[in-house]
C-alpha positions in Angstrom: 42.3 334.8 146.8 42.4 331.5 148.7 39.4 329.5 148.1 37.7 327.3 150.8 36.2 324.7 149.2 36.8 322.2 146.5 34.2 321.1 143.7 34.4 317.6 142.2 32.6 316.3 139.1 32.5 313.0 138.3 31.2 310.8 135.5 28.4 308.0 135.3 29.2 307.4 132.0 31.4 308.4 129.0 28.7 308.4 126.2 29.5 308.7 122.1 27.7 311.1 120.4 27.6 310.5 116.1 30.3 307.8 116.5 32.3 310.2 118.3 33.7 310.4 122.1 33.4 314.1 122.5 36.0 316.1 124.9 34.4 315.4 128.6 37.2 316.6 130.3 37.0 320.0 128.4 33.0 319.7 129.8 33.9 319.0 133.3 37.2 321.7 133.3 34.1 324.5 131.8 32.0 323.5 135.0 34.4 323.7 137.4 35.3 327.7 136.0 31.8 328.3 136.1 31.6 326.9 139.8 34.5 328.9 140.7 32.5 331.8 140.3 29.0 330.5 141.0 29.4 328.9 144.5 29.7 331.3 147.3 33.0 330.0 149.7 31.8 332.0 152.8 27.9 330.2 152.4 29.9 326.9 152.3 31.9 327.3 155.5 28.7 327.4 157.1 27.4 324.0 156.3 28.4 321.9 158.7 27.4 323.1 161.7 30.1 323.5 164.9 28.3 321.1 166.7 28.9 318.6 163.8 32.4 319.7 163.4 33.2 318.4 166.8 31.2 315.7 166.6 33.4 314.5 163.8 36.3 313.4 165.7 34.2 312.2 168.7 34.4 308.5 169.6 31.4 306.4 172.6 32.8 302.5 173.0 28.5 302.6 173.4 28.0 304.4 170.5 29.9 303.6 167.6 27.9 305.9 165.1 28.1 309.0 167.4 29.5 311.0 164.7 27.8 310.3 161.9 24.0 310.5 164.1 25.5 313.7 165.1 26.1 315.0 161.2 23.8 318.4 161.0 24.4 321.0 159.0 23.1 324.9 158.3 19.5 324.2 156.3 19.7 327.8 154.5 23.4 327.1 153.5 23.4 323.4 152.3 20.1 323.8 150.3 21.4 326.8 148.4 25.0 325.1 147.8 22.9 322.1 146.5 20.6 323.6 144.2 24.2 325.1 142.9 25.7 322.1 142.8 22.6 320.6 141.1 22.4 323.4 138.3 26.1 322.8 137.3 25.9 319.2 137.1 23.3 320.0 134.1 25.8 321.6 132.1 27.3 318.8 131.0 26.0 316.4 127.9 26.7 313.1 130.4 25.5 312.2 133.7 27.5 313.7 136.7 27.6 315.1 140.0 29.3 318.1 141.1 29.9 317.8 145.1 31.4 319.8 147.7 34.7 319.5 149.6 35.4 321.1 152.8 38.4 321.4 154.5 38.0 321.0 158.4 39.0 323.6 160.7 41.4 322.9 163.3 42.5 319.6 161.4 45.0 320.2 158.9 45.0 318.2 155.8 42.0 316.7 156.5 38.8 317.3 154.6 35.1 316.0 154.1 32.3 315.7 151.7 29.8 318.8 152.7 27.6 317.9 149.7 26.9 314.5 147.6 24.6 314.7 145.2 21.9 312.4 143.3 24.0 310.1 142.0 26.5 309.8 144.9 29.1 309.9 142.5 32.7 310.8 143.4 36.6 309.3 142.7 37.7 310.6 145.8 35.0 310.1 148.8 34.7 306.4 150.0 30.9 305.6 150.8 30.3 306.4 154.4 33.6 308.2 155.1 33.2 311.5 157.5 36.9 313.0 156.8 39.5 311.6 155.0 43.1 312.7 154.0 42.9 315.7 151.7 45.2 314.2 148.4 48.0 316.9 146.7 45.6 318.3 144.2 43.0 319.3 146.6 45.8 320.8 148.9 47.0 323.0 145.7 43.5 324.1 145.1 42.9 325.4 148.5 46.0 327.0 148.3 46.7 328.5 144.8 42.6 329.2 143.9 43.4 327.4 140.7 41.6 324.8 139.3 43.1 321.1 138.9 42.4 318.4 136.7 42.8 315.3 138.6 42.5 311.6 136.4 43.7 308.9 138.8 41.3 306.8 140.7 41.5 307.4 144.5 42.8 304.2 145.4 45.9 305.3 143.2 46.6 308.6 144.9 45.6 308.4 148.3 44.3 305.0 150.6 44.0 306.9 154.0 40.6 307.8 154.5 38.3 307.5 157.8 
């Protein structure tokens, strides 16, 4: 089964604990198995709502923050993805955030944030961005249902964003 979304963790800090740099990526790996099972993909396809969706690609010469003034999502479905998203961010011994990728319907290979979370932390999502380029490993994802380990910083794998 194909899954419609994408979960990203990423790390404030790499702490030592007893003189020791424990296994994060192990940590962050066992979060995103759990998530796999924990976050519901047909709740996150309602989060952004259609009117945002279209919004989204929209451009006023009067209005250059049409798009993001226009950002509105499902109440019901964000707030339960978030609390999610919230919960597995505590399983981890080190500060992180566990956010939500969509892809966008009706734009291939394009996807967007849905979720951020407290500490706004994420290697992929430029502050501010609305959609960007969806990078290889999100594309697998999506495609195979598999999770992916990804370690380079986004300005390595992939510049285009919008």
């Amino acid at each position: 089964m194909k899954l419609g979304y994408i979960l990203g963790a990423a790390l404030a800090c790499a702490p030592a604990v007893g003189g020791q740099v424990w296994d994060i990526a192990h940590e962050l790996d066992e979060i995103a198995r759990i998530g796999s099972v924990m976050v519901d993909g047909d709740v996150c396809q309602r989060i952004v709502t259609e009117r945002a969706a279209k919004a989204m690609f929209d451009s006023d010469p009067r209005d250059k923050w049409l798009a993001s003034d226009n950002y509105d999502v499902d109440d019901a479905a964000f707030i339960a993805t978030k609390k999610t998203l919230m919960r597995l961010a505590r399983l981890t011994s080190v500060t992180c955030d566990v956010n939500l990728w969509v892809p966008i319907r009706g734009h291939p290979g394009k996807v967007r944030v849905a979720v951020r979370n407290v500490n706004e932390l994420s290697q992929f999502w430029p502050w501010g961005a609305l959609y960007q380029d969806m990078i290889p490993s999100m594309k697998t994802v999506l495609e195979t249902g598999k999770r992916v380990k990804v370690t380079q910083n986004r300005f390595d794998s992939h510049a285009n964003v919008k």
